[in-house]
N, C-alpha and C positions, 0 to 999 in steps of 0.2 A: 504494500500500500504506500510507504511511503518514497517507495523507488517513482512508483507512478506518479506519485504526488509531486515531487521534486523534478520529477524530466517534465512536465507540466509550467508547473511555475518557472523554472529557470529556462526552459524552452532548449532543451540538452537536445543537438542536432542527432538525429537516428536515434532517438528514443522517444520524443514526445509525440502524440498522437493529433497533434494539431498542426494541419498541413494543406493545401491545396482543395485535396481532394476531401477530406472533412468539411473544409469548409462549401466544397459543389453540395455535398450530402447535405447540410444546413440548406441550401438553395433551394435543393430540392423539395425537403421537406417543408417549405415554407416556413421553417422556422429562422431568425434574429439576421435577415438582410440586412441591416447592417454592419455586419461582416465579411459581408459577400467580397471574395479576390476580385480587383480593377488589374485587366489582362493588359500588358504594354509589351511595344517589341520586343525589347532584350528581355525587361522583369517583368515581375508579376507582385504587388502589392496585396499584403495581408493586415486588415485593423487591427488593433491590437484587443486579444481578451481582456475580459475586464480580470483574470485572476495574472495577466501577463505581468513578467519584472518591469519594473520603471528604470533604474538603474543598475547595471551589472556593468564590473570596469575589470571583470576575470577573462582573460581570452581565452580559456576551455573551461564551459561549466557543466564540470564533469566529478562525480564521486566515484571513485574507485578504491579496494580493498576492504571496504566495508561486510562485517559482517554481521549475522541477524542481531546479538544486542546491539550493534551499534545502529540499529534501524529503529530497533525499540525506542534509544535512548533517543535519537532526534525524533523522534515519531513524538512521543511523550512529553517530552521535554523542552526541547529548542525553538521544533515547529511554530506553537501556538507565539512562542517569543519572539519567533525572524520574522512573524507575518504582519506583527503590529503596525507600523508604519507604512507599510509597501503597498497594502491592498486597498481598494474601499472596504466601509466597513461590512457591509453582508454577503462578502467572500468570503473575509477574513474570520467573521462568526462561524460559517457554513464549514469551513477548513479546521476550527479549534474545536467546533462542536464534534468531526470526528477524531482529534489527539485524545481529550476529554471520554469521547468512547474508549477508545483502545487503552487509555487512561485505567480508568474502571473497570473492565475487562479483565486487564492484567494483574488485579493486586493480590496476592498472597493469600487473603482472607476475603472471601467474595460474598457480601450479604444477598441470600439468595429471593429475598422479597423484594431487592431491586432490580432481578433480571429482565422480569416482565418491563420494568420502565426501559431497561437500556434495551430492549427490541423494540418498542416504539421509538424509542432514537434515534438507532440506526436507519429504520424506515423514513423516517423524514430527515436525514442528515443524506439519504442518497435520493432521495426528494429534490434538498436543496441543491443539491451537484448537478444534476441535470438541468438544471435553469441555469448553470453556469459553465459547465466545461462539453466539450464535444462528445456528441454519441459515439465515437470513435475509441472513446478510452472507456468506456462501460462492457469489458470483457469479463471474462467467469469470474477472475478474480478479483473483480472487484463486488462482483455480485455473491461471492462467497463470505462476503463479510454478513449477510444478515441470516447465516444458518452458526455463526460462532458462537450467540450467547445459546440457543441450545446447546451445541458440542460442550458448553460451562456446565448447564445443567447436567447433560448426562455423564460427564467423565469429570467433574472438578475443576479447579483451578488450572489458567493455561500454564502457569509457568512449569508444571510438571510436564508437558510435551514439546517445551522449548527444546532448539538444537544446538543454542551455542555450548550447553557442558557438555555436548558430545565434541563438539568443534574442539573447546579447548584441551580434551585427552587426546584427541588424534594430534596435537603437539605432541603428548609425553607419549604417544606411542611411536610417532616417527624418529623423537630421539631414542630411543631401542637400537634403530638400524644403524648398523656398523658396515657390512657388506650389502649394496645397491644391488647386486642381483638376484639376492634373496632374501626379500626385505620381510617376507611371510615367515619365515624361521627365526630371523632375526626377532621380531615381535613376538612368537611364540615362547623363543628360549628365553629373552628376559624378560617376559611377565612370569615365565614359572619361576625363574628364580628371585623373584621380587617377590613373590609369593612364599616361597620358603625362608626367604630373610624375613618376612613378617608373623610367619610360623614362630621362629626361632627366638626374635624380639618380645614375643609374649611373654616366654621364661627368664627374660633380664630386664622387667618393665621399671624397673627400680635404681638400673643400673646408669650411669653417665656414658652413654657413647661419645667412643674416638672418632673424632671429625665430622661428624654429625653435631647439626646447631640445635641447639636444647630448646624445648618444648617455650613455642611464642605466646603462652595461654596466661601466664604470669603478666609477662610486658605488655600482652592485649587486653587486661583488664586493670592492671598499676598504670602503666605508663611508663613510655622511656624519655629520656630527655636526647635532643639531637648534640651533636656535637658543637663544641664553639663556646659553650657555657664560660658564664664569669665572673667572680664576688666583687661585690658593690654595695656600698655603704650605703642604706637609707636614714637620711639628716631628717628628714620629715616624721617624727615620730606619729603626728596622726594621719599620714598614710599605711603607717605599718600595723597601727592599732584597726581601721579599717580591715585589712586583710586577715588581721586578727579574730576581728568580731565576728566577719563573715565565715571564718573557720568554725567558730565554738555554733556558730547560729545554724550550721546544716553539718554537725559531728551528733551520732546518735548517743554517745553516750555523758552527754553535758544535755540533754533536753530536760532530763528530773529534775535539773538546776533550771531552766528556763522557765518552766514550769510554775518553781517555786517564786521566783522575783520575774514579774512580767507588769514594770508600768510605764508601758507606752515610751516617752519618748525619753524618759532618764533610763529606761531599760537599753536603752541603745548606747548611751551615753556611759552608764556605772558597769554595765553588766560583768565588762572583763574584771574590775576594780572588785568589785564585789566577789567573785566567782575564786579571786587569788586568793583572799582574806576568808571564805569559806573552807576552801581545803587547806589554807596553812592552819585555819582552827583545829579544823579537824584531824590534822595530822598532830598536831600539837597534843591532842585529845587521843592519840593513837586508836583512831576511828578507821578500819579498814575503807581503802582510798587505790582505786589501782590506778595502774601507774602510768596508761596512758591517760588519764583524766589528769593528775597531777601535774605531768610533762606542760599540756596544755594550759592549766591554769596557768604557769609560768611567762606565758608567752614567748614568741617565739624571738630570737634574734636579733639585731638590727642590720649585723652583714647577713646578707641574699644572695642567693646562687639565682642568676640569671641568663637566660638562653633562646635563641634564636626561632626554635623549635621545639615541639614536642608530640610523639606518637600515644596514641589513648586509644581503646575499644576500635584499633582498625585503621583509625582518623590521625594523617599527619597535619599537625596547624603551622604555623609560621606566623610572627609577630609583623604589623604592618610594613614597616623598613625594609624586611626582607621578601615580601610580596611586590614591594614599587620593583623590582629588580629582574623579575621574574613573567614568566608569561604565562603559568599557572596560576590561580588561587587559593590560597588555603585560610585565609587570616579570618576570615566571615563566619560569625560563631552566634547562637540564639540560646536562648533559656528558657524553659518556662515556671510561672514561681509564684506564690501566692502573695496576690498582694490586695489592699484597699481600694474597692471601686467604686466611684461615683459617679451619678450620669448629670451632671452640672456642678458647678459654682454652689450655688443655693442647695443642694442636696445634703441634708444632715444625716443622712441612714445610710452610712455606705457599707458596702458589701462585700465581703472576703471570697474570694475567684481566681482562679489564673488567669493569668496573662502572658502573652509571648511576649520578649524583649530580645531588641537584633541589636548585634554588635561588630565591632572591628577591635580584634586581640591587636596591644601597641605593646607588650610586655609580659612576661612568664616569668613568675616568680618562685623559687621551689623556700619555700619557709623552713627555715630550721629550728627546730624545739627539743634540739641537743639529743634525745634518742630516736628520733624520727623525725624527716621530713613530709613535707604537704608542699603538693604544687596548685599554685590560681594564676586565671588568667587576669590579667588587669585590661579593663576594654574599656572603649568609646563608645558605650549607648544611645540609641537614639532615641531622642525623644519622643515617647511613646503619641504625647499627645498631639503635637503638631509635624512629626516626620513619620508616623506610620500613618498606610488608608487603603484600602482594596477597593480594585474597581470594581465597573460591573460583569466582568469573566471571573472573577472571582481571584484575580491575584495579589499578593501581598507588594506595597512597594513602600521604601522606605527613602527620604533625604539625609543621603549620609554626612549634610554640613550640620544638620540641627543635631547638637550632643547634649544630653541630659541626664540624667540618674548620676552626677556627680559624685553625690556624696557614697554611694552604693558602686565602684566599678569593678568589684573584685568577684570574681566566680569559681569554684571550684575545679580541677582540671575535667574532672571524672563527671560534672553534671553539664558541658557543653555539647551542644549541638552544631552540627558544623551546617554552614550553608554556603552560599554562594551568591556574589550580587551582579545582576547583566544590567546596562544602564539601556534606561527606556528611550526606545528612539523616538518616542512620541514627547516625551518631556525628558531632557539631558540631565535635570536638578533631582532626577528620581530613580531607585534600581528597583529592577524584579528583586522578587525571593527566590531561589531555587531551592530547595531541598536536597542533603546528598541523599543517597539510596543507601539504607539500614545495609548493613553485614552483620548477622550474628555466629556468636561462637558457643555451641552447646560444649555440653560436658558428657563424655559417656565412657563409664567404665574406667573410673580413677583417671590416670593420667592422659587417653587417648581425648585428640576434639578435632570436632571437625569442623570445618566453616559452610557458612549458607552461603553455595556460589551465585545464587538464584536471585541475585540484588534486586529491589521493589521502588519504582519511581513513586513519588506521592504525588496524589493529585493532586492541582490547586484549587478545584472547590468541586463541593458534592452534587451542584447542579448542572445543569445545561445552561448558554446563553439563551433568551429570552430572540425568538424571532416572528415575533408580533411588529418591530419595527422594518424586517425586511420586505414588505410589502408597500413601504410608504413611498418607493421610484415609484413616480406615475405612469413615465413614458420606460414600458419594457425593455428597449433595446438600451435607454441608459446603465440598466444594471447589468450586462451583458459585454458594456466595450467603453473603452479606454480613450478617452482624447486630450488626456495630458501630457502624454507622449506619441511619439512618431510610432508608426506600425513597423511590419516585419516585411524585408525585400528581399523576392528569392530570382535566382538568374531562371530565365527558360530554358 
């Protein structure tokens, strides 16, 4: 689908279905003369579709090596984000309404009393495409999309009949082959003997293998720190009490203290003060006190170990400085966390709920408290109330100039979520949200774990676009073609 989708809109020569003779077939049929090719000696003039590019400055627009998740991932993902400015708008609906399917379609856990909606979707999402794209590209496969959500119903979730974890073993089985002209033996003989070294490992599950790198199940749930790291003196003591606070305020075993002294806004202010002078009582009182609780009353350090990086639950981050540098992203990190809600100014009854809060990591701190470290990130938050807002497709966008939650910028390493920010072509002062895609790491049978290779995009909202307004073109051939730009000229 999205191969179609893409030789479509980019107009990928010998792949898109919109050509000459497509366009006689529209003539034929009486349908959108306005399109109709103007025959000339040498050329032949094509109007341009209304889902046609306005601007491409790539002299081959061509994807090549692509393989099925990476069809997913732009299908899901990119798609509904590259369409935003390029298209009018009830193409660009008609197009996000089907990523949005395939969206939904594809998650992990599929609520099955929303099937029925998403087969009327699909039905009027290839509804919509036929007022817009040529009869010409409406082949089986594309007609195959509206028997998928039954294939959901009868056999489960799609991601179990995906092909790319087969794709990516046929790596580890082509590296097997040692001799090229008999690569069927060569793949025979080491998977049995891979097979036997996994026999054998059973009865040394305890033991340190030589030259084998040790089990990543530890560092995928602690965290590692990336290289580069460096001790630096923090002079601001109430910044350090800050990262302080926010330690004791999400550690489970300081909550029965939280508990106990909880008022408001001296509680923010005394808590650590109080919490020291609680356990030097009690220790004084030789009241059993363990010892990570104790460590923490203490507070942590003033020199900080600080570092460029850090890998957590899968997710490598990078501190903003070293993202300007870089043509990946990693620094875009979100929370969600309970806080005080009000729906005005004037509202005296507010309401305890969560809330997401998106940020940019400027700093990794790993805190020392002399028997154990803690690492936080220190971020740029934005502020929630005037730099977050979703439109009406449902996605999240944030101005990452407005910073807010000042006094609060420390977060745990272990509670961030990583994200990703694409700047809106429709307004430059604004980014998309992206979500990364969850990897989990189960635990099975002591020391073995496996990872879910079967990564899950998230949708950005639970509904469909609203297309009650794509009927308000009055004159039909307007929503069908293009006259902000020049058409397409092909030689005879």
């Amino acid at each position: 689908m999205f191969a179609r989708a893409s030789s479509e809109l980019l107009n990928i020569p010998g792949k898109t279905k919109d050509g000459v003779k497509s366009r006689l077939d529209l003539l034929e049929m009486g349908l959108r003369p306005g399109l109709a090719p103007t025959f000339g000696l040498k050329r032949t003039y094509l109007p341009l579709h209304v889902y046609s590019k306005n601007l491409v400055s790539m002299e081959e627009l061509k994807l090549n090596g692509l393989k099925s998740h990476d069809y997913h991932a732009l299908m899901q993902q990119l798609l509904p984000v590259a369409i935003r400015s390029v298209l009018p708008k009830h193409v660009r609906y008609a197009i996000t309404r089907l990523c949005f399917f395939f969206n939904a379609l594809c998650a992990k856990v599929v609520d099955v009393s929303r099937l029925n909606d998403l087969q009327q979707d699909i039905v009027v999402i290839l509804c919509l495409l036929e007022k817009y794209f040529p009869p010409s590209i409406f082949d089986i496969m594309l007609h195959l999309t509206v028997h998928l959500v039954r294939e959901v119903r009868l056999c489960g979730p799609v991601y179990m009949r995906w092909m790319y974890p087969f794709e990516r073993y046929m790596k580890v089985l082509k590296g097997y082959v040692r001799n090229h002209n008999r690569p069927e033996g060569c793949i025979a003989e080491c998977y049995i003997a891979e097979e036997a070294l996994e026999f054998c490992t059973e009865y040394l599950s305890g033991m340190d293998a030589i030259g084998i790198p040790s089990s990543m199940k530890d560092e995928w749930k602690c965290g590692k720190p990336l290289l580069g790291g460096r001790a630096i003196t923090i002079h601001d003591y109430k910044l350090v009490e800050q990262a302080h606070h926010y330690v004791l305020q999400n550690t489970t075993i300081v909550q029965p203290f939280i508990e106990v002294k909880w008022l408001e806004d001296e509680h923010v202010r005394t808590f650590s003060h109080w919490l020291r002078k609680k356990v030097s009582d009690d220790i004084s009182k030789k009241e059993p006190i363990e010892k990570e609780l104790k460590w923490l009353a203490q507070g942590p350090r003033q020199q900080v170990l600080t570092y460029p990086g850090y890998i957590i639950h899968g997710c490598r981050y990078h501190i903003k400085n070293r993202d300007e540098a870089r043509v990946n992203q990693n620094s875009g990190v979100s929370i969600v966390a309970s806080t005080m809600q009000i729906a005005s100014s004037k509202d005296k009854n507010p309401v305890l709920g969560d809330m997401c809060f998106y940020g940019i990591i400027t700093e990794i701190w790993d805190l020392d408290y002399n028997m154990f470290n803690i690492c936080v990130f220190k971020c740029d938050w934005v502020d929630s109330k005037n730099g977050v807002k979703v439109d009406e497709l449902g996605f999240t966008l944030v101005d990452l100039s407005k910073i807010g939650h000042k006094s609060d910028p420390f977060i745990l390493a272990t509670q961030a979520q990583q994200v990703f920010y694409v700047e809106d072509q429709v307004d430059p002062r604004w980014s998309i949200v992206l979500s990364r895609p969850k990897m989990e790491l189960f635990d099975i049978e002591g020391d073995d774990n496996i990872a879910d290779n079967c990564m899950e995009h998230h949708p950005f909202a639970n509904g469909m676009p609203n297309i009650k307004s794509f009927d308000e073109v009055e004159d039909y051939d307007e929503i069908c073609m293009r006259t902000d730009c020049e058409g397409i000229w092909i030689e005879n």
